[in-house]
C-alpha positions as a printed NumPy array, in Angstrom:
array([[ 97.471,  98.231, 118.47 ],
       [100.316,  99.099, 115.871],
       [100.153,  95.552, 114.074],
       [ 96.441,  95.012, 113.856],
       [ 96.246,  98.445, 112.69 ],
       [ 99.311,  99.318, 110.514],
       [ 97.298,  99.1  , 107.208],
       [ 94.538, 101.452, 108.513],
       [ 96.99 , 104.199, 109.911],
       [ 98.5  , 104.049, 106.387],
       [ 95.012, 104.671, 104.574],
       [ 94.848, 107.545, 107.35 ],
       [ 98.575, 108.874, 106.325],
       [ 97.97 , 108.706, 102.493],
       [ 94.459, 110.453, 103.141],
       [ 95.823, 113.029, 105.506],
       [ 98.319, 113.792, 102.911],
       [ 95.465, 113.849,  99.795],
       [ 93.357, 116.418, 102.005],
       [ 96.686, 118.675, 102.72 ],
       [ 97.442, 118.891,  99.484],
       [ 94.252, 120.486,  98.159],
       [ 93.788, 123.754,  97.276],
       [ 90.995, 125.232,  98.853],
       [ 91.141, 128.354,  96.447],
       [ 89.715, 126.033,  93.546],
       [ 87.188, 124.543,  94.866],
       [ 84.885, 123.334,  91.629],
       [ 82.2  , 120.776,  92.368],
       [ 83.168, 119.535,  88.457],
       [ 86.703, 119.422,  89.493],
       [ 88.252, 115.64 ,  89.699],
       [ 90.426, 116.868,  92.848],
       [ 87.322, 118.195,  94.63 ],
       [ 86.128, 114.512,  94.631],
       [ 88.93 , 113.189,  95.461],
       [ 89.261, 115.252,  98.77 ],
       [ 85.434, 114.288,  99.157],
       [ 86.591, 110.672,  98.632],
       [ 89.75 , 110.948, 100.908],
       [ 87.467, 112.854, 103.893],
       [ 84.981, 110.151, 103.982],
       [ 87.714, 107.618, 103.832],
       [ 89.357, 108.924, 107.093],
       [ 86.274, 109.625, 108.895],
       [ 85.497, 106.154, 108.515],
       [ 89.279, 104.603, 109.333],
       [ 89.198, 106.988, 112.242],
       [ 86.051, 105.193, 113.674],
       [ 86.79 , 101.444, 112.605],
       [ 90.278, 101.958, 114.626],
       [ 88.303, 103.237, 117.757],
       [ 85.623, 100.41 , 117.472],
       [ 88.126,  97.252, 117.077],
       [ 90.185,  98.937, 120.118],
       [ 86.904,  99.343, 122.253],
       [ 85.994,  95.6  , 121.267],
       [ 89.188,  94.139, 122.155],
       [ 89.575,  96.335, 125.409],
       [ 86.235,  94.806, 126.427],
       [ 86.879,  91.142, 125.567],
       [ 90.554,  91.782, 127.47 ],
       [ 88.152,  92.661, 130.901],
       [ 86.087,  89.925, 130.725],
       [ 88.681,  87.688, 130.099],
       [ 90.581,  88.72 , 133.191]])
């Protein structure tokens, strides 16, 4: 799982990171950092559930190969 998926845990590293690091005490819907923890939510959200459904895929093809 590591190697076909090293490039999307990074996105979900570098995302995690851009979501910790926002302060939630400025929140301005103007605000440049506001949309880029929009951005960096969506972008997670959406690694998170590529990851699962390649590793469902494969586990599937893996038991009907057997």
């Amino acid at each position: 799982m590591i190697k076909r998926n090293l490039s999307s845990i990074l996105i979900i590293l570098a995302m995690l990171l851009n979501i910790l690091n926002f302060d939630f005490s400025n929140v301005n819907i103007e605000s440049k950092n506001t949309w880029l923890f929009i951005g960096a939510s969506i972008v997670i959200i959406a690694s998170i559930i590529l990851i699962i459904a390649n590793e469902n895929k494969l586990n599937k093809k893996r038991v009907l190969n057997k």
